[in-house]
N, CA, C and O of each residue as an XYZ file, in Angstrom:
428
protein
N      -0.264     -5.525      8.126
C      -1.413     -4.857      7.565
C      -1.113     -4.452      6.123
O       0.033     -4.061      5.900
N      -1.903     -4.488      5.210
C      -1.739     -4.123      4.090
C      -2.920     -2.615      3.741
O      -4.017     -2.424      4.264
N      -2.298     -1.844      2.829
C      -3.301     -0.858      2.880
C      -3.633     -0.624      1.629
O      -2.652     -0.294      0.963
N      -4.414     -0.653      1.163
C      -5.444     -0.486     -0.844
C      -6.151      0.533     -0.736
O      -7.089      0.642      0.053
N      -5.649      1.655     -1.772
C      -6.285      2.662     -2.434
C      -6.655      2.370     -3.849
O      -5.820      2.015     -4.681
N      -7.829      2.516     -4.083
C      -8.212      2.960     -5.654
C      -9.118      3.742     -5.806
O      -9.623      4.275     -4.819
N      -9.635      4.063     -7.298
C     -10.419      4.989     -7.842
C     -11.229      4.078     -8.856
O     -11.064      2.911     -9.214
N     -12.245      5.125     -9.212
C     -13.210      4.527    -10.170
C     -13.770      5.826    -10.718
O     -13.330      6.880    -10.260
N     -14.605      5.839    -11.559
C     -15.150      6.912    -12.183
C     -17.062      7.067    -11.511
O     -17.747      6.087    -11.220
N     -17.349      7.964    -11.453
C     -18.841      7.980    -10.937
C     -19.483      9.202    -11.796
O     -19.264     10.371    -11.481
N     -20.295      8.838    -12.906
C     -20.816      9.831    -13.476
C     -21.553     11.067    -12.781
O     -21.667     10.698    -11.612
N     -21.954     11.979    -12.859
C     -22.647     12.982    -12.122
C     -23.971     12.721    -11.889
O     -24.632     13.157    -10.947
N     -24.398     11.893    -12.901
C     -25.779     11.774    -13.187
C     -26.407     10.472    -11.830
O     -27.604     10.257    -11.641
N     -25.308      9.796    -11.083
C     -25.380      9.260    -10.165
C     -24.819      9.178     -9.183
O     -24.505      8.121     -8.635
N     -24.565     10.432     -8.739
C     -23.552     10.856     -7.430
C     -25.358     10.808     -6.328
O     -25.467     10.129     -5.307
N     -26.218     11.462     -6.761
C     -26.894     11.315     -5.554
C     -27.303     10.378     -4.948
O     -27.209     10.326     -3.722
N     -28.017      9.132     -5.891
C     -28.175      7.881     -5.438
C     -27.201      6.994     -4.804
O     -27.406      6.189     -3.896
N     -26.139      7.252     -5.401
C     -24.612      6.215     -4.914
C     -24.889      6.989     -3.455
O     -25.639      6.501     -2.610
N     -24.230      8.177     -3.282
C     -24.588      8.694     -1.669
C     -25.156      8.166     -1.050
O     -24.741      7.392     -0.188
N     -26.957      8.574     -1.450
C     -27.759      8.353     -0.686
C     -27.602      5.956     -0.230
O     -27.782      5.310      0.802
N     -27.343      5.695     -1.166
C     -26.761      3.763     -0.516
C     -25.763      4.171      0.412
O     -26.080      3.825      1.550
N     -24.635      4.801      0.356
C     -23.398      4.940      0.989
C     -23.972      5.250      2.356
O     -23.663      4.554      3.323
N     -25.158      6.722      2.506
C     -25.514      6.815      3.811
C     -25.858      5.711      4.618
O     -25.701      5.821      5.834
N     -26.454      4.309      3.979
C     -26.912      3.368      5.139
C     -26.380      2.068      4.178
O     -26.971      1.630      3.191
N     -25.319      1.663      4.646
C     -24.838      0.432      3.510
C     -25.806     -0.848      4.625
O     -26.200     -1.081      5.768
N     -25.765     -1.272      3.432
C     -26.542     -2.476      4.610
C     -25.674     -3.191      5.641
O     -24.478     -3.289      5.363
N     -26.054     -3.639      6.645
C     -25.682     -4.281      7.677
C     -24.868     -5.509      7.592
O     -23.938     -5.744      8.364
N     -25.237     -6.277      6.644
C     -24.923     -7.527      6.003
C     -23.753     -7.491      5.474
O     -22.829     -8.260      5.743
N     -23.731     -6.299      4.440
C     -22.458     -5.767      3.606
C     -21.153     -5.622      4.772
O     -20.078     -6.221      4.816
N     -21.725     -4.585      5.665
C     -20.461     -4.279      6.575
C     -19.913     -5.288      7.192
O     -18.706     -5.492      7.327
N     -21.072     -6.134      7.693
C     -20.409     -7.688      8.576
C     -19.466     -8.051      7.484
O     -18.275     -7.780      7.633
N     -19.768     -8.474      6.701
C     -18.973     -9.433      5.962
C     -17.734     -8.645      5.326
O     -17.244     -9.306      4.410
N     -17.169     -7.582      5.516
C     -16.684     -6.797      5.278
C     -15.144     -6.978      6.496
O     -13.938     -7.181      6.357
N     -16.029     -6.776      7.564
C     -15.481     -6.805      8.892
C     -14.710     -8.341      8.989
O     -13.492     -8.308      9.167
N     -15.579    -10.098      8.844
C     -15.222    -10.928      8.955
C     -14.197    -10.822      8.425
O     -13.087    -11.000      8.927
N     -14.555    -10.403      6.937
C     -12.659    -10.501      5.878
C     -12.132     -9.782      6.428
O     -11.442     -9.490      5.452
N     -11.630     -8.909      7.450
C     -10.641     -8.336      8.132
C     -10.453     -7.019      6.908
O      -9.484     -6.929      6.154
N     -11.508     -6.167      6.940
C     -11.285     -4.960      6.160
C     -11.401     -3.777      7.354
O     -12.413     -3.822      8.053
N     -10.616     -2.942      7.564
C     -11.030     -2.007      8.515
C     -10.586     -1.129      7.927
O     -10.077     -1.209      6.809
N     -10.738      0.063      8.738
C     -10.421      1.688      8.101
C     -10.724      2.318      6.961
O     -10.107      3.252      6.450
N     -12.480      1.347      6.260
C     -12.329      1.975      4.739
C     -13.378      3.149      4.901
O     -14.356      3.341      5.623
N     -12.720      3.855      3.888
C     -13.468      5.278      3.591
C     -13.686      5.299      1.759
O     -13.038      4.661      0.930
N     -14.578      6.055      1.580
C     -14.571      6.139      0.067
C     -14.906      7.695     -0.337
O     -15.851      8.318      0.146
N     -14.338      8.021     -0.929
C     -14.338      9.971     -1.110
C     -14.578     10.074     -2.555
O     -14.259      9.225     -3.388
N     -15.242     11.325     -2.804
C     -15.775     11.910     -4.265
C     -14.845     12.728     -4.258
O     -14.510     13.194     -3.170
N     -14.118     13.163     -5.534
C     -13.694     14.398     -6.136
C     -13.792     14.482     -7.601
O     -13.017     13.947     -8.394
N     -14.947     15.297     -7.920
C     -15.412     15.363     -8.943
C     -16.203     14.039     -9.607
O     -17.259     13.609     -9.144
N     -15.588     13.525    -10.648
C     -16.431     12.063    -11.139
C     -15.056     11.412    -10.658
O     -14.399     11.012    -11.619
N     -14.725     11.298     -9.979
C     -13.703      9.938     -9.265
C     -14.498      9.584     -7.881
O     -15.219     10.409     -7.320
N     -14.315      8.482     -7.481
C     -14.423      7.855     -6.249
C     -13.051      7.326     -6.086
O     -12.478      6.791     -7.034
N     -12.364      7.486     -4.631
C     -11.040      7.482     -4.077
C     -11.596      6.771     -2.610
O     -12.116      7.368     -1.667
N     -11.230      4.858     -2.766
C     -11.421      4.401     -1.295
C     -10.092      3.962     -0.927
O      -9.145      4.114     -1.698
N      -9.956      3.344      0.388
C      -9.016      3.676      1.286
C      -9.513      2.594      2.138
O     -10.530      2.693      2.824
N      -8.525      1.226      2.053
C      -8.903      0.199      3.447
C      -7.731     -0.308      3.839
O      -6.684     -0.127      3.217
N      -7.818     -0.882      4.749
C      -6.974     -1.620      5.600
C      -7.183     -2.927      5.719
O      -8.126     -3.270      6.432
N      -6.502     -3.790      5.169
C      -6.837     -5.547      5.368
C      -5.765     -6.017      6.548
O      -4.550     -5.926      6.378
N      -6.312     -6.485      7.655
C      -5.438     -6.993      9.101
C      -5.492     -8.606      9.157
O      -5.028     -9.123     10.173
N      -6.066     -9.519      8.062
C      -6.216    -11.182      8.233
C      -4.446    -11.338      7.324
O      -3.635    -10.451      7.056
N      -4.406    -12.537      7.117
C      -3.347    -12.919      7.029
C      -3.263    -14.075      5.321
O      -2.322    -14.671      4.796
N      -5.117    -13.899      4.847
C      -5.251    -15.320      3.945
C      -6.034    -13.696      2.876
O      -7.254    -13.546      2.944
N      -5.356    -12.876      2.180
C      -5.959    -11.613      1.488
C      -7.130    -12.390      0.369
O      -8.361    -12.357      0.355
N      -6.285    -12.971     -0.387
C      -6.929    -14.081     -1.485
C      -8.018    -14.415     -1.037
O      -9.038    -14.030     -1.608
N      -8.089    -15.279      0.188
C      -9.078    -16.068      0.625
C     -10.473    -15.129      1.230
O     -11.656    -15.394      1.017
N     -10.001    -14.140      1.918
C     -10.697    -12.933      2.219
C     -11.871    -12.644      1.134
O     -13.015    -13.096      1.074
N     -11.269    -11.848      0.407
C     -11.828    -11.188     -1.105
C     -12.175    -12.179     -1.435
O     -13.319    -12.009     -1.856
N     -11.882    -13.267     -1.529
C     -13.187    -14.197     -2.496
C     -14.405    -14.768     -1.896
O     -15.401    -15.115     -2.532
N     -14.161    -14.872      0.060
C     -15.373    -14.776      0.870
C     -16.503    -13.312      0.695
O     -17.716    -13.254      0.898
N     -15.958    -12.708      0.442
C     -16.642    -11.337      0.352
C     -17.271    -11.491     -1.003
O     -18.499    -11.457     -0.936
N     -16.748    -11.664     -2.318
C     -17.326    -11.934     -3.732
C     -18.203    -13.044     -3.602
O     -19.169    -13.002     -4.364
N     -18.099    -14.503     -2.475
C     -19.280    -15.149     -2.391
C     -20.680    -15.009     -2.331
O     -21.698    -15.454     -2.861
N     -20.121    -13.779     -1.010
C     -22.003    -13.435     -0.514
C     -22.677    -13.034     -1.017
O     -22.526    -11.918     -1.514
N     -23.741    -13.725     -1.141
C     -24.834    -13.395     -1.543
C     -25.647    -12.275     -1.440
O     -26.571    -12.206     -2.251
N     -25.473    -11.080     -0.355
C     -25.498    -10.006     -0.113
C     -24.979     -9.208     -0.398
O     -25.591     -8.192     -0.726
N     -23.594     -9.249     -0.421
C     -23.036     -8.347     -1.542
C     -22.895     -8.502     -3.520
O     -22.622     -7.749     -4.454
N     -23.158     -9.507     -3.387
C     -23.460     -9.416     -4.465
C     -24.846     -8.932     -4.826
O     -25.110     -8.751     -6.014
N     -25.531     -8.762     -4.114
C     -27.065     -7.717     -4.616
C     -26.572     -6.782     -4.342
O     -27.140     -5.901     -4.988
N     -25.324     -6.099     -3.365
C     -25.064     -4.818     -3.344
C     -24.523     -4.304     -4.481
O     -24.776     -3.295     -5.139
N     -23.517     -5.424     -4.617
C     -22.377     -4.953     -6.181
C     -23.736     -4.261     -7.389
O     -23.813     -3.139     -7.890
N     -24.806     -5.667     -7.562
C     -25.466     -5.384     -8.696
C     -26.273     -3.851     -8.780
O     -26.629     -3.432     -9.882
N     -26.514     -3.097     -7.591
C     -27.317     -2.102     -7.369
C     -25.575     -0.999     -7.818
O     -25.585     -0.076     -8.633
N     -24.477     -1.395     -7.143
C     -23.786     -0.414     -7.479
C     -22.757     -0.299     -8.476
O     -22.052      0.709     -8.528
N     -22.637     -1.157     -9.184
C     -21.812     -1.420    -10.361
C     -22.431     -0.554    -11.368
O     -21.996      0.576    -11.587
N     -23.268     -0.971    -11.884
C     -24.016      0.216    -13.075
C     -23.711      1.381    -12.830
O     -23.024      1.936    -13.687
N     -24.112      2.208    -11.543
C     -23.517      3.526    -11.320
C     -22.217      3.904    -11.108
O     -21.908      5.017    -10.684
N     -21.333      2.916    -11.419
C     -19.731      3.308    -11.385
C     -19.221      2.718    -12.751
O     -19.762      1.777    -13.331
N     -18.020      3.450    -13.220
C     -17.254      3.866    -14.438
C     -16.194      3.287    -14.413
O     -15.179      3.959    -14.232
N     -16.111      2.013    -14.566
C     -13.936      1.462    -14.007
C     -13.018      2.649    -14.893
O     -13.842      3.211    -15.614
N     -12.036      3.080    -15.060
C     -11.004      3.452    -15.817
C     -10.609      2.718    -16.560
O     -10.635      1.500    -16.379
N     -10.224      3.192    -17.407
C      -9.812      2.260    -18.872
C      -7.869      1.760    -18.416
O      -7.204      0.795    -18.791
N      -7.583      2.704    -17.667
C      -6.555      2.184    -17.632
C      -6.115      1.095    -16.415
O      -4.950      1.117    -16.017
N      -7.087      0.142    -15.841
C      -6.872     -0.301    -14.988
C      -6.475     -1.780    -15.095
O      -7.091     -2.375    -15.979
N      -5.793     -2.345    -14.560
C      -5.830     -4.219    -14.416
C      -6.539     -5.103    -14.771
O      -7.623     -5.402    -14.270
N      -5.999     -5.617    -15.677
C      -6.860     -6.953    -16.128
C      -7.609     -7.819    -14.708
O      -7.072     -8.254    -13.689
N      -8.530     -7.831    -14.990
C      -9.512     -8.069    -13.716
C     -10.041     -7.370    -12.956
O     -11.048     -7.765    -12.369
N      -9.519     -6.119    -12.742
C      -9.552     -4.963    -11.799
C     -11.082     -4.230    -12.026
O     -11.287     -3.895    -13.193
N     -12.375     -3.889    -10.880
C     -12.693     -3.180    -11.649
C     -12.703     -2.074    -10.657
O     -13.391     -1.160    -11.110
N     -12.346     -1.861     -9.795
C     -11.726     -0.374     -9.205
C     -10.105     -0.283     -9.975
O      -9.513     -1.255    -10.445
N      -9.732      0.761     -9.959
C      -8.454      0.612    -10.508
C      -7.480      0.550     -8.771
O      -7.657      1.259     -7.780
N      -6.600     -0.449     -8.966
C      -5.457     -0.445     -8.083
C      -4.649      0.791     -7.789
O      -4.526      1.471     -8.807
N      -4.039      1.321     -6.702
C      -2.881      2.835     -6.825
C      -1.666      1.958     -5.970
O      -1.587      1.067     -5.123
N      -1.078      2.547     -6.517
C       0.189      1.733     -6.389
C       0.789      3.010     -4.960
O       1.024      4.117     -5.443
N       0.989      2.937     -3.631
C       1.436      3.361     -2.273
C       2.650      4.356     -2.747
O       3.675      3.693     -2.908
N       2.827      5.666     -3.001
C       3.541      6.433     -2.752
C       4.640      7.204     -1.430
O       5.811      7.581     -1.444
N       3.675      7.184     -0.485
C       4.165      7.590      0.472
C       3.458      7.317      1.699
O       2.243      7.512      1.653
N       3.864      6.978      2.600
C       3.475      6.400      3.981
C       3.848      6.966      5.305
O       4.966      6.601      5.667
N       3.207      7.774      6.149
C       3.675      8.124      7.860
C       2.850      7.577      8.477
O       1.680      7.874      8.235
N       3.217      6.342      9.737
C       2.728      5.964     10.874
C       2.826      7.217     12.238
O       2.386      6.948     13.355
């Protein structure tokens, strides 16, 4: 299992709308979410950061994430939620959540 944390920035001026999508992500989104073998994700506010949290259990990560960047469904999701999020300036070439590099771990 591999486990990915990052952050992003979320202005204030769109914390309610981002929520209010978050309360009912579409159905479509989550399937395809699930197929790529993403489980355990959560995504948390503190202050203007967003802090998510998943679990990838397939074995092809690459191949995963770029089935997920295919769909056509999430990609109308991305486009509704990209505008309302802020990447960090200090993040990975390509990156647009920023990557966190695993500090500490208890099973």
């Amino acid at each position: 299992m591999k486990r990915i944390a990052s952050v992003i920035g979320l202005p204030p001026e769109n914390v309610e709308v981002y929520d209010r999508y978050h309360a009912d992500v579409w159905p479509e989104v989550l399937a395809r979410l699930s197929k790529s073998n993403i489980q355990n994700y959560s995504i948390y506010r503190h202050g203007d950061l967003l802090f998510s949290y998943m679990e990838y259990v397939g074995d092809d990560y690459e191949a995963d994430m770029a089935a997920i960047a295919a769909d056509p469904t999430t990609q109308e999701w991305w486009k509704i939620m990209e505008p309302m999020q802020q990447p960090l300036e200090d993040r990975a070439e390509g990156e647009w959540w920023k990557e966190l590099a695993e500090v500490f771990h208890l099973d």
